[in-house]
Backbone as a ProteinNet text record, in pm:
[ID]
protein_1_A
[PRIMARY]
XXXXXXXXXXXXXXXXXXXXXXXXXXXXXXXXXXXXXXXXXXXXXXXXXXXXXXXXXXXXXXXXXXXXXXXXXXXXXXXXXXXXXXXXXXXXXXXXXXXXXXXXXXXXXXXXXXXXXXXXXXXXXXXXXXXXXXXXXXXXXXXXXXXXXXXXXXXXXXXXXXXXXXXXXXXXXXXXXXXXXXXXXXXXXXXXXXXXXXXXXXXXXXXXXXXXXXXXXXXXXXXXXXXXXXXXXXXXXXXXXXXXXXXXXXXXXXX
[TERTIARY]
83.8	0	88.2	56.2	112.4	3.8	68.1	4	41.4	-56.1	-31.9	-136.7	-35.4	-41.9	-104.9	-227.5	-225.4	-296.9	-212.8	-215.9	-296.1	-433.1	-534.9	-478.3	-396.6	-361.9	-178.1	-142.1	-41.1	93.2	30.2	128.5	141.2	56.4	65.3	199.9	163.6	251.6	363.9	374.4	528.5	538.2	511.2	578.4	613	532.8	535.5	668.6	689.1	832.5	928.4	900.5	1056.7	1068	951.5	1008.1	1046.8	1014.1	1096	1277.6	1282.3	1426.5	1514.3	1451	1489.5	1518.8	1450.5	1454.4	1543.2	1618.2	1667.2	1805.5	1861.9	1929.1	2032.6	1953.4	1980.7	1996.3	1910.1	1989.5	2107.5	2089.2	2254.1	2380.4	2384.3	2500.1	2526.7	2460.2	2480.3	2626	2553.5	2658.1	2802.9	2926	3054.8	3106.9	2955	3025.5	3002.4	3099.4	3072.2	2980	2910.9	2822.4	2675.2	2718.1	2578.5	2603.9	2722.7	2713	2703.7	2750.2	2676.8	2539.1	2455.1	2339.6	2298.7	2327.4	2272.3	2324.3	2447.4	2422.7	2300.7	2330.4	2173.8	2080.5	2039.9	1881.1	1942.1	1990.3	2025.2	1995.6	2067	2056.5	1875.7	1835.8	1666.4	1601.6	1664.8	1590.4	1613.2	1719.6	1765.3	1654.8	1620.2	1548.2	1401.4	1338.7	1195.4	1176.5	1284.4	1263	1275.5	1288	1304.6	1175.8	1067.4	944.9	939.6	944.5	992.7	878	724.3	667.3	665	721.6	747	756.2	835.4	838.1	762.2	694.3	579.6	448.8	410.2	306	346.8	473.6	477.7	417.5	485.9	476.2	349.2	293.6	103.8	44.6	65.3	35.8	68	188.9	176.5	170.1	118.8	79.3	-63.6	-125.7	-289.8	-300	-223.4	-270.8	-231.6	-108.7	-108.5	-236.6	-246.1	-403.1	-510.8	-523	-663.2	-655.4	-502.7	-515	-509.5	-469.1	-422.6	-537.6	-653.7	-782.9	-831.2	-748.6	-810.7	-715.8	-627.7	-574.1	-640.2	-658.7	-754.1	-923.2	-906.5	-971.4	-1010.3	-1063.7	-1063.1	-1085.7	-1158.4	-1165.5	-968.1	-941.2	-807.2	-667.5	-618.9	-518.6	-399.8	-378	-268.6	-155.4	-108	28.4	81.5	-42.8	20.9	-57.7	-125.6	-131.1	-8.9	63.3	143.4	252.3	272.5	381	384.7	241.4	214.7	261	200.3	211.1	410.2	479.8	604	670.9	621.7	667.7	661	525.6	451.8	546.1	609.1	655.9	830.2	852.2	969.4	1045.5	911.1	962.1	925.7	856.7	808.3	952.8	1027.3	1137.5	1245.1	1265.5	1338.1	1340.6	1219.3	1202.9	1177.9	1127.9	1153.9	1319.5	1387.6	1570.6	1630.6	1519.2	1604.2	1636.3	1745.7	1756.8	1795.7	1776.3	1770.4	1685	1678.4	1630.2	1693.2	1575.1	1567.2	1686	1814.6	1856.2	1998.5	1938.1	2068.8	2240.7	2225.6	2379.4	2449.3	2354.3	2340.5	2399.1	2316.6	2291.9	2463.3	2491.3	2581.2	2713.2	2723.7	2835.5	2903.5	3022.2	3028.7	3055.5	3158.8	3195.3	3081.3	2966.9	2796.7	2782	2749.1	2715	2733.1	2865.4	2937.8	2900.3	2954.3	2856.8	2691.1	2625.9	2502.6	2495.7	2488.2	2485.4	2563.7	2623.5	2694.6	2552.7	2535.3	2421.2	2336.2	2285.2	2153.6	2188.8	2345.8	2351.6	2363.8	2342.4	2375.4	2518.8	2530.1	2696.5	2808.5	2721.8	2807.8	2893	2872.3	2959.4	3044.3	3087.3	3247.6	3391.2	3466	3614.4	3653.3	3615.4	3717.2	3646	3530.5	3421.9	3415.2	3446.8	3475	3562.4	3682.2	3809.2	3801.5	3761.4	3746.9	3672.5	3521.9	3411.5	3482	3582.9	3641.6	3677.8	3799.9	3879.7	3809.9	3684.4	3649.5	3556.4	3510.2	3488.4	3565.7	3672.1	3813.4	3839.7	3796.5	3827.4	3735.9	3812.8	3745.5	3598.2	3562.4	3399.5	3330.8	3445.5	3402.5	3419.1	3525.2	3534.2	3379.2	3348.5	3269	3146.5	3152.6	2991.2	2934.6	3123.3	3093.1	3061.1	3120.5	3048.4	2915.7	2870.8	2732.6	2615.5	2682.4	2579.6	2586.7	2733.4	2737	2617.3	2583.8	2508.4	2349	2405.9	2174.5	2187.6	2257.3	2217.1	2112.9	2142.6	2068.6	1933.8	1916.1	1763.1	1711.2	1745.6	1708.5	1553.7	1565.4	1420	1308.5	1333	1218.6	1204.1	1277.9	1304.4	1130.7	1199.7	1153.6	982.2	977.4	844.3	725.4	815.5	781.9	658.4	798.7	761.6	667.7	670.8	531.9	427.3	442.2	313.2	218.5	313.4	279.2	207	263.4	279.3	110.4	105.5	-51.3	-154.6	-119	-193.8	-201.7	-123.1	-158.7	-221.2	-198.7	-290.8	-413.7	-444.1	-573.3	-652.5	-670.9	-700	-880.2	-949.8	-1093	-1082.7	-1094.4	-1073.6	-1206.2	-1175.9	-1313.3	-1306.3	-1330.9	-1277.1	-1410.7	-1346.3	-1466.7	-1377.9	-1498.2	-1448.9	-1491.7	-1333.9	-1396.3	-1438	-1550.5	-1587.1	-1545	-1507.2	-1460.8	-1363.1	-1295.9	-1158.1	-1196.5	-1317.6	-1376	-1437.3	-1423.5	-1484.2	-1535.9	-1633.7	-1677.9	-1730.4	-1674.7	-1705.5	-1758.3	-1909	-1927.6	-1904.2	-1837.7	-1746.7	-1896.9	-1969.4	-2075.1	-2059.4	-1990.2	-1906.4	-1751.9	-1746.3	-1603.7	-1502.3	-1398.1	-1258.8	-1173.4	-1048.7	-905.8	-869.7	-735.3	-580.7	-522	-537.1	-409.8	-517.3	-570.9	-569	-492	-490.5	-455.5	-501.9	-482.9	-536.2	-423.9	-501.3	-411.4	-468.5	-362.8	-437.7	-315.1	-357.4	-250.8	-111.7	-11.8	78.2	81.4	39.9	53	-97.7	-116.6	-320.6	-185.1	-195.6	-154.6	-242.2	-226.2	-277.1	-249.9	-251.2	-246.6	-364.8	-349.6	-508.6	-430.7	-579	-516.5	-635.6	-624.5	-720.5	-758.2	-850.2	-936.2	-1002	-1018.3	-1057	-1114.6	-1220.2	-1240	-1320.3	-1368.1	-1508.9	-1589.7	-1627.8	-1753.7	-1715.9	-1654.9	-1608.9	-1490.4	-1472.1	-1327.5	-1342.3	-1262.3	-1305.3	-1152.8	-1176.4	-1070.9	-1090.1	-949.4	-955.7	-834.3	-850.9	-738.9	-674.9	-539.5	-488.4	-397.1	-428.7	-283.2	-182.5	-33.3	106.6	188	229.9	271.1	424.3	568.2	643.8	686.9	593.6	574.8	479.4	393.7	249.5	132.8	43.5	9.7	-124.9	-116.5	-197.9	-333.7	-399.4	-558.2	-654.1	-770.9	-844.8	-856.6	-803.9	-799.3	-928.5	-1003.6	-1175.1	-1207.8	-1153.5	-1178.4	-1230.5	-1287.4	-1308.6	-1185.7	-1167.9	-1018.2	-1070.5	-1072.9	-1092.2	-972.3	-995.7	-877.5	-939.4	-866.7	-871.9	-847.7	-990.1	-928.5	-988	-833.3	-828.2	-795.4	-910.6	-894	-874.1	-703	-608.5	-679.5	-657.4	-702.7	-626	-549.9	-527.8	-651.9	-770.8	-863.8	-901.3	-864.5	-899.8	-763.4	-829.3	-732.4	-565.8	-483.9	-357	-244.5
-119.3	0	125.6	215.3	354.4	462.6	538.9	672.5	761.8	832.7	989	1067.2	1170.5	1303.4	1435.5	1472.5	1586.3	1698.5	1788.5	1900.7	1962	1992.4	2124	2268.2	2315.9	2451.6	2418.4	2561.2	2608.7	2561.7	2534.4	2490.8	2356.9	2306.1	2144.4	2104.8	2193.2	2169.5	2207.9	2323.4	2361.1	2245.1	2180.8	2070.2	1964.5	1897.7	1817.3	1825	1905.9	1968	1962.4	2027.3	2023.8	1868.3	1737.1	1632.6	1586.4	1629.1	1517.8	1592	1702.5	1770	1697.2	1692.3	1631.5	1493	1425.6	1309.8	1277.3	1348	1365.4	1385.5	1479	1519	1423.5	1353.6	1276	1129.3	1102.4	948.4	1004.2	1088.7	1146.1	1167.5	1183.6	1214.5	1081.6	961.9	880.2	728.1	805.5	771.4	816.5	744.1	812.1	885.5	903	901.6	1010.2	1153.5	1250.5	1302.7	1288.7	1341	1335.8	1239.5	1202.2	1324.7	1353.1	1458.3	1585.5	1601.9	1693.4	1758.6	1617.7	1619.1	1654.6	1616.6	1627.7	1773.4	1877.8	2000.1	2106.7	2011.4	2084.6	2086.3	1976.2	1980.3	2073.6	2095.6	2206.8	2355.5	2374.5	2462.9	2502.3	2410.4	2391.1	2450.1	2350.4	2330.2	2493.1	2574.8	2683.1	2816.9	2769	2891.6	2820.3	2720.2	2695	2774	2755.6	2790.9	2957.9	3014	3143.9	3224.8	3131.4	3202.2	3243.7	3384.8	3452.4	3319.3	3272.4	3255.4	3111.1	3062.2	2854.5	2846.2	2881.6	2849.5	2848.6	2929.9	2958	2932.5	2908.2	2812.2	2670.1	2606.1	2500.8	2490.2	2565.6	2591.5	2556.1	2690	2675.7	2556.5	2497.2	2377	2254.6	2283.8	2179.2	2234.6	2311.4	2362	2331.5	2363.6	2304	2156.5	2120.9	1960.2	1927.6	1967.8	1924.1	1990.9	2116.7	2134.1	2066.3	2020	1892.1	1754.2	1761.7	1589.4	1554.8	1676.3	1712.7	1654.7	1732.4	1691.9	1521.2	1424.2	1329.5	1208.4	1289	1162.6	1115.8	991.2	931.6	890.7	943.9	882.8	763.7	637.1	519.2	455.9	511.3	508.4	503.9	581.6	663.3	529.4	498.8	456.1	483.5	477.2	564.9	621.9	449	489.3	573.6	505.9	579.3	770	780	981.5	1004.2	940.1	988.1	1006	907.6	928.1	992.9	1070.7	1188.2	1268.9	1277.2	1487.2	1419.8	1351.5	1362.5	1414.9	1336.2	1344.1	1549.1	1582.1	1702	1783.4	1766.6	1882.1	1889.5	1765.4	1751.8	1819.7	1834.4	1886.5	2047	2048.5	2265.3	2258.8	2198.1	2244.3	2272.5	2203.5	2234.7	2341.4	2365.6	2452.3	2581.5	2600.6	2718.9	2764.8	2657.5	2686.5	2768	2745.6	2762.8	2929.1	3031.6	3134.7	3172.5	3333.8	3357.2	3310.8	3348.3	3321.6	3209.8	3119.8	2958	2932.2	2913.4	2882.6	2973.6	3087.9	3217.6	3116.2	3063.2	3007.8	2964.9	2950.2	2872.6	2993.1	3115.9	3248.3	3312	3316.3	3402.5	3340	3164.9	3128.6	3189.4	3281.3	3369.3	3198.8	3081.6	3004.8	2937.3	2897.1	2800.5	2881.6	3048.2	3148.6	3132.3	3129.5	3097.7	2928.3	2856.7	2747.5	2770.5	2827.8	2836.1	2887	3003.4	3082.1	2991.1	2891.8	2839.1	2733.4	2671.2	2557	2582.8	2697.9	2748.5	2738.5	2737.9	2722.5	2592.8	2517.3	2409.9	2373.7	2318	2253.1	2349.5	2453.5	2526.3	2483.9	2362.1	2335.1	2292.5	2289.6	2176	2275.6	2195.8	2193.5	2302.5	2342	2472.7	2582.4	2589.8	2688.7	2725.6	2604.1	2630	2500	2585	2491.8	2479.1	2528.4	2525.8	2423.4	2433.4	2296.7	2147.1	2211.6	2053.7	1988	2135.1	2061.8	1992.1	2025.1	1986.2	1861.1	1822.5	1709.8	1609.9	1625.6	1541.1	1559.1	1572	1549.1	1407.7	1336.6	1198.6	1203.1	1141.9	1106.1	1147.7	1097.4	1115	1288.2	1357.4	1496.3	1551.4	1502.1	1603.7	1574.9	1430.8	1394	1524.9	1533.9	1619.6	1748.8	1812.7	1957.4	1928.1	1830.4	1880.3	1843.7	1720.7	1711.5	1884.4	1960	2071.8	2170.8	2178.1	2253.4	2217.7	2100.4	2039.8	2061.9	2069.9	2004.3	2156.6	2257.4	2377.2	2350.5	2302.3	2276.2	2131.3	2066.3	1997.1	1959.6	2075.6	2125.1	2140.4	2180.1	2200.9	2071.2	1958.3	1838.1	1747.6	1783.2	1732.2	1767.6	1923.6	1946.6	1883.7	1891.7	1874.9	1705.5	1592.3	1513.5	1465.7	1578.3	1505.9	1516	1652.1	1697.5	1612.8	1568.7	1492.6	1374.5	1329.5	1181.6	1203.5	1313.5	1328	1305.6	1406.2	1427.8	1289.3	1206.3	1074	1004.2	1006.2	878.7	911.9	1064.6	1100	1103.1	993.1	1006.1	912.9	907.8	843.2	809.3	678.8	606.9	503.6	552.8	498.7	403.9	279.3	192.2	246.4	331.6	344.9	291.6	374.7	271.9	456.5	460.9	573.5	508.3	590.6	489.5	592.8	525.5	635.2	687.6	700.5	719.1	899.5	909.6	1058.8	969.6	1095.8	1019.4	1217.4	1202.6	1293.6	1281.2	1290	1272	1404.3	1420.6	1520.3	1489.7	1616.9	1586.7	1613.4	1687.8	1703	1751	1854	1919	1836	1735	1696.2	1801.6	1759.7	1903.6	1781.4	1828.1	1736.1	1880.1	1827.1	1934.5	1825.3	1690.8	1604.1	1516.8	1485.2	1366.4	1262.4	1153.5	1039.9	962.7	923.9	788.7	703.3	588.4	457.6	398.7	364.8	294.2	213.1	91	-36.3	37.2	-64.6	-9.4	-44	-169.7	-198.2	-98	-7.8	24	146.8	161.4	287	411.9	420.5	568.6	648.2	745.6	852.5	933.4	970.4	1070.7	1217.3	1312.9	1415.9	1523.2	1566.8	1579.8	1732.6	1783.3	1926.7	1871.4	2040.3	1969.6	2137.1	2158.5	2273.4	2210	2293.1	2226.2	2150.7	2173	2090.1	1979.6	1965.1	1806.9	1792.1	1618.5	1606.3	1579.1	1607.4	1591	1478.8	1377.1	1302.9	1303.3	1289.2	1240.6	1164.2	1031.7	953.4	964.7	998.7	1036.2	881.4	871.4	783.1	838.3	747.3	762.7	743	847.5	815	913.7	851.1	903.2	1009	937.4	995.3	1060.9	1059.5	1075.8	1172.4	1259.7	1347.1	1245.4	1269.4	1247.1	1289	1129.6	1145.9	1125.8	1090.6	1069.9	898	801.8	643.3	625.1	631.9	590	402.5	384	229.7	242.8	108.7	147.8	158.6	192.5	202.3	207.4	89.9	67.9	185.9	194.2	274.8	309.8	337.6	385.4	542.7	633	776.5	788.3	841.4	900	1011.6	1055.2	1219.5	1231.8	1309	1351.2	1490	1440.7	1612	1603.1	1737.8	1688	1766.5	1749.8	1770.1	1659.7	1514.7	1394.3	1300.3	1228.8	1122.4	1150.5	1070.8	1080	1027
0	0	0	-47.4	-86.8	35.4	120.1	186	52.8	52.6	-9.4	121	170.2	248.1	173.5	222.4	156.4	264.9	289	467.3	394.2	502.1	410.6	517.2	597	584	604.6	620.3	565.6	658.7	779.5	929.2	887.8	868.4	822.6	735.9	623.1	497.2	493.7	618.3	657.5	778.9	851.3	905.5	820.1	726.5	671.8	589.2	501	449.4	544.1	698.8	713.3	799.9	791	842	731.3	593.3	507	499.3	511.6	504.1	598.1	719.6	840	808.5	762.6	754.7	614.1	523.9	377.2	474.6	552	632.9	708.1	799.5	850.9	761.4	655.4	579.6	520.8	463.1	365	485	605.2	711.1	726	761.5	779.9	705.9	534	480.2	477.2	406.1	385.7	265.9	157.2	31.6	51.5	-31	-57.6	-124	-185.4	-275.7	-170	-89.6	-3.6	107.2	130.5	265.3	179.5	40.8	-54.6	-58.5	-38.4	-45.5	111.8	220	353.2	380.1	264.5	333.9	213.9	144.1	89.1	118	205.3	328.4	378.4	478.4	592.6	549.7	428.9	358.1	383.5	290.6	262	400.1	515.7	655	705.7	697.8	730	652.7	501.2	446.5	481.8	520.7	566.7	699.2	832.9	942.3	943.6	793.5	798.3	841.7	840.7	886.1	1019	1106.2	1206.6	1297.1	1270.3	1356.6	1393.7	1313.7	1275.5	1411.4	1511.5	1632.1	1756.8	1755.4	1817.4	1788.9	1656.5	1594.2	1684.4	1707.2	1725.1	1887.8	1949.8	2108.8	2148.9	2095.8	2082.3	2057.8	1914	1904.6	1958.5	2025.9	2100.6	2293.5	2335.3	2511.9	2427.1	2330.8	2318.9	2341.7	2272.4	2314.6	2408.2	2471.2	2629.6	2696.2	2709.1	2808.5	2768.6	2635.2	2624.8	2681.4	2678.8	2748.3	2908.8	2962.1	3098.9	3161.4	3139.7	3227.8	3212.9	3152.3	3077.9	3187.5	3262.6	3371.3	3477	3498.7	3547.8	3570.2	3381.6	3356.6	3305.4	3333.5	3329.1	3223.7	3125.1	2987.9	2892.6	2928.7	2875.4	2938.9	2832.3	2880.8	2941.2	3065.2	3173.8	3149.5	3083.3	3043.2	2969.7	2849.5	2737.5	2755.3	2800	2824.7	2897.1	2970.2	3037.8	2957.6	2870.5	2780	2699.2	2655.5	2560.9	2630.1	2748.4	2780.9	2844.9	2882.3	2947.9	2781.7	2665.8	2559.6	2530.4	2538.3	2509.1	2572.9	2724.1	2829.4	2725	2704.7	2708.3	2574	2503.4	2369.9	2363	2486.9	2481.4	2508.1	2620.7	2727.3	2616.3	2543.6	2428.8	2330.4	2281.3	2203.3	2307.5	2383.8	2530.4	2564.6	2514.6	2530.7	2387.9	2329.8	2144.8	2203.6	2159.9	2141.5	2015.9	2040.4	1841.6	1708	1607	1473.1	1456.9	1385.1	1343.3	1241.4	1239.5	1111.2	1075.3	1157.5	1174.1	1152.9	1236.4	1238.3	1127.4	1030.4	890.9	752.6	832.2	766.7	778.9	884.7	976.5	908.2	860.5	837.4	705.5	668	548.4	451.5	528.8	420.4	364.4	461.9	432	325.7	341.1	233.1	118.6	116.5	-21.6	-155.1	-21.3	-87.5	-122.5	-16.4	-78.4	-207	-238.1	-326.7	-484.7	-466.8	-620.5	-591.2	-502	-523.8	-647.7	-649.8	-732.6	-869.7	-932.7	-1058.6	-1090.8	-1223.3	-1251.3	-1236	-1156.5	-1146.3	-1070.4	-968.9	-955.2	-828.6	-793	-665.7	-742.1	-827.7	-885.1	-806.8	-836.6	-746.6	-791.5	-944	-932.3	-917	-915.4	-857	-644.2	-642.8	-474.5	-472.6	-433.8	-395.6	-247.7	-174.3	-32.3	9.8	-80.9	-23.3	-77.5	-160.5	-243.4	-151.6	-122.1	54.8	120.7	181.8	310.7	227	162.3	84	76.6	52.2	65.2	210.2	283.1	445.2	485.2	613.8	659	665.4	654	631.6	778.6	905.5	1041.5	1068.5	996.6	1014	954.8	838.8	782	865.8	899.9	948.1	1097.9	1151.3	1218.1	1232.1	1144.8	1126.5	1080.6	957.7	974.9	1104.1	1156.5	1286.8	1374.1	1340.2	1435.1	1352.4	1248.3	1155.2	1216.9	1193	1185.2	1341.6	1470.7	1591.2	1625.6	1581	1685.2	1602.8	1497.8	1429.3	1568.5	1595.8	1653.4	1710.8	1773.1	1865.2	1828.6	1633.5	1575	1515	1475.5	1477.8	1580.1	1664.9	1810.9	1793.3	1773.6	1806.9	1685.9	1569.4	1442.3	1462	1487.7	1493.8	1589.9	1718.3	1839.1	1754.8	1729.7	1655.7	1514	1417.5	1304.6	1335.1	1423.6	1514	1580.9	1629.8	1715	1621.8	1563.6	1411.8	1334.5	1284.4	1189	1298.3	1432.4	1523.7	1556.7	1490.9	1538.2	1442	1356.1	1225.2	1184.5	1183.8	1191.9	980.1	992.1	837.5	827	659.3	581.2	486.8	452.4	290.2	230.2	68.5	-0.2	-135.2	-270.9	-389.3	-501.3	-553.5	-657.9	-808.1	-821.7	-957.6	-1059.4	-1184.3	-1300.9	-1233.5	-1170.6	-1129.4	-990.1	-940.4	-914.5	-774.8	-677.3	-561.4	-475.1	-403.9	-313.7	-214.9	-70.4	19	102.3	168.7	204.1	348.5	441.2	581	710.7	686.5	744.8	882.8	903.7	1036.8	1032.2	992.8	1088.8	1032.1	1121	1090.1	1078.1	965.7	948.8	884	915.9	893	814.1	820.1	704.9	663.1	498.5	441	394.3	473.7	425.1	301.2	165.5	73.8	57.5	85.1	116.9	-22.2	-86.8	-232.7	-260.6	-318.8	-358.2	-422.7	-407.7	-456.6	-630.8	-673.1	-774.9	-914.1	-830.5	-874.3	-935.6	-1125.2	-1184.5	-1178	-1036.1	-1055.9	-931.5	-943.1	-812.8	-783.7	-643	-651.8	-617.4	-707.9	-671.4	-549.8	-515	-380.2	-371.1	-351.5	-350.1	-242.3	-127.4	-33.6	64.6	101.8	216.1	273.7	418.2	524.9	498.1	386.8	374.8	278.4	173.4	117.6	102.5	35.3	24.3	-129.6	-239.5	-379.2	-447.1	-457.9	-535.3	-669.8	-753.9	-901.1	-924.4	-928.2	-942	-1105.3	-1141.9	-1251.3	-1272.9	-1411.9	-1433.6	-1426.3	-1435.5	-1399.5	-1522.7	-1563.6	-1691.2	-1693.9	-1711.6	-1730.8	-1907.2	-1982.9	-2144.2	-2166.3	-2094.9	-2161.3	-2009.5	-2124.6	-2035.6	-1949.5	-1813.7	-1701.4	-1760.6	-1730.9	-1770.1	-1629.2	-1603.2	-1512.4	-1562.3	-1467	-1443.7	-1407	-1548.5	-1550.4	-1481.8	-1394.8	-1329.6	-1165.9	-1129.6	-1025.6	-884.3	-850.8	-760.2	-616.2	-545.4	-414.2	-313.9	-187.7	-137.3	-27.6	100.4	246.9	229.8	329	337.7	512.1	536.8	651.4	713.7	799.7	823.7	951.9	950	1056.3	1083.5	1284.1	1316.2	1480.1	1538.6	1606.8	1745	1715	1788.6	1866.6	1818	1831.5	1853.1	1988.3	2014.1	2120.6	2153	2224.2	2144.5
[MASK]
+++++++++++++++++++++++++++++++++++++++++++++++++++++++++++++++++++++++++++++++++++++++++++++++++++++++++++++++++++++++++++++++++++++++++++++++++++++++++++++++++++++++++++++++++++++++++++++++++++++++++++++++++++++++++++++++++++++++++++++++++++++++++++++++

C-alpha cells in the first residue's frame, strides 16, 4: 500500500516539508560518500530557508501547550489509557522544554556562516559546486567522512528542537486520524465531511493500482480524481473502479 499526504492549511505543509528535510538530512550524514554529505548540506541549507518564517516556532509551542491542556484533564480517567497519556504529555513537556531553550532566529547560524554562504549561493547554478568553482568545499569534501559527518551534525544540531516538536506533533496528528474503505468509480470520488474538521488527508491505495489521486478539499467536502502515472504521456483521469482507504487527521482527536 502507498500513503499519499495531503495538509489542508499552511502549518501542516510547513511541518510536513521540514520532516521530510529532516529526515533527507539525517539518511545522507549517515553515509561516507561525498556526494551524499553533498546532499545532507543541501537539506540544511533547505531546513535553514523553511525555518526562515519569524513565527514557525511559536506556531509550534502553541500547538503543542494546546494539546497538552486537552489531554491534561483526561488523567484518570478510566476510559483513557494511563500509560500511554502519560507518555504523551512527558513526551509534550519535554519537547516545549526544548524549544523554550532555542535562542535567536531559526537557522541564523546557517545564515551568519560567510563560508555556508558561499557554498550556498553556487548551489543554485547548474553545477556550480564543482572543485574549481569552490576549492574550499572541495577541501572539506576530501576530508574523513568522520570529520565532515561532524560539522554537519554541528550545523543540523541547533535545528534539533524544531526536529523534536515537528515530529510530536505529526505523530498526534496521523494517530488521530478516523478512516473509511470506499471505492472511486470512473476514477472521481466525493465525500461530504458534514461538520467533521481534518488538517491532514490520508489515501491509502494499492501499490501496484496505476494511478495517483489528486485531492481538492475545504469544510464541507473532500473531492478526489485519481490520474494515471505516466512518465511519457500526459496524465488522464484512471476511468476504473479504484478501491482505497481515506483518513482524516485532526489533532482535535485522540492521544
Amino acid at each position: 500500500m502507498i500513503v499519499y499526504e495531503y495538509p489542508l492549511n499552511e502549518r501542516i505543509r510547513t511541518w510536513l516539508r521540514l520532516e521530510y528535510l529532516f529526515d533527507k538530512a539525517a539518511f545522507f550524514i549517515e553515509s561516507d560518500e561525498q556526494h551524499s554529505h553533498h546532499a545532507a548540506l543541501l537539506a540544511i541549507f533547505e531546513l535553514a530557508d523553511v525555518m526562515a518564517r519569524s513565527e514557525l516556532r511559536s506556531e509550534l509551542i502553541q500547538e503543542l501547550e494546546r494539546k497538552k491542556a486537552s489531554l491534561e484533564p483526561l488523567k484518570g480517567n478510566p476510559e483513557v489509557d494511563g500509560e500511554r497519556l502519560e507518555a504523551v504529555l512527558a513526551s509534550l513537556s519535554a519537547t516545549l522544554a526544548e524549544l523554550h531553550d532555542q535562542v535567536g532566529k531559526l537557522g541564523q547560524h546557517i545564515r551568519d556562516n560567510n563560508w555556508l554562504a558561499g557554498i550556498k549561493s553556487r548551489t543554485g547554478i547548474p553545477g556550480g559546486a564543482c572543485a574549481f568553482d569552490l576549492p574550499g568545499y572541495h577541501f572539506w569534501l576530501n576530508r574523513s567522512a568522520p570529520r565532515r559527518r561532524e560539522d554537519l551534525d554541528a550545523w543540523l544540531g541547533p535545528m534539533l528542537p524544531i526536529k523534536s516538536g515537528v515530529r510530536v506533533i505529526l505523530k498526534l496528528l496521523r494517530e488521530g486520524g478516523t478512516s473509511g474503505h470506499y471505492v472511486a468509480e470512473g476514477g472521481l470520488f466525493q465525500l461530504m465531511l458534514g461538520g467533521r474538521v481534518a488538517q491532514l488527508l490520508q489515501v491509502v491505495v494499492a501499490a501496484d493500482m496505476p494511478c495517483v489521486p489528486e485531492v481538492s478539499a475545504n469544510k464541507y467536502a473532500v473531492n478526489l480524481r485519481f490520474m494515471t502515472v505516466g512518465t511519457s504521456q500526459k496524465a488522464r483521469i484512471c476511468d476504473q473502479e479504484i478501491p482505497f482507504e481515506l483518513v482524516l487527521c485532526s489533532l482535535a482527536s485522540g492521544i
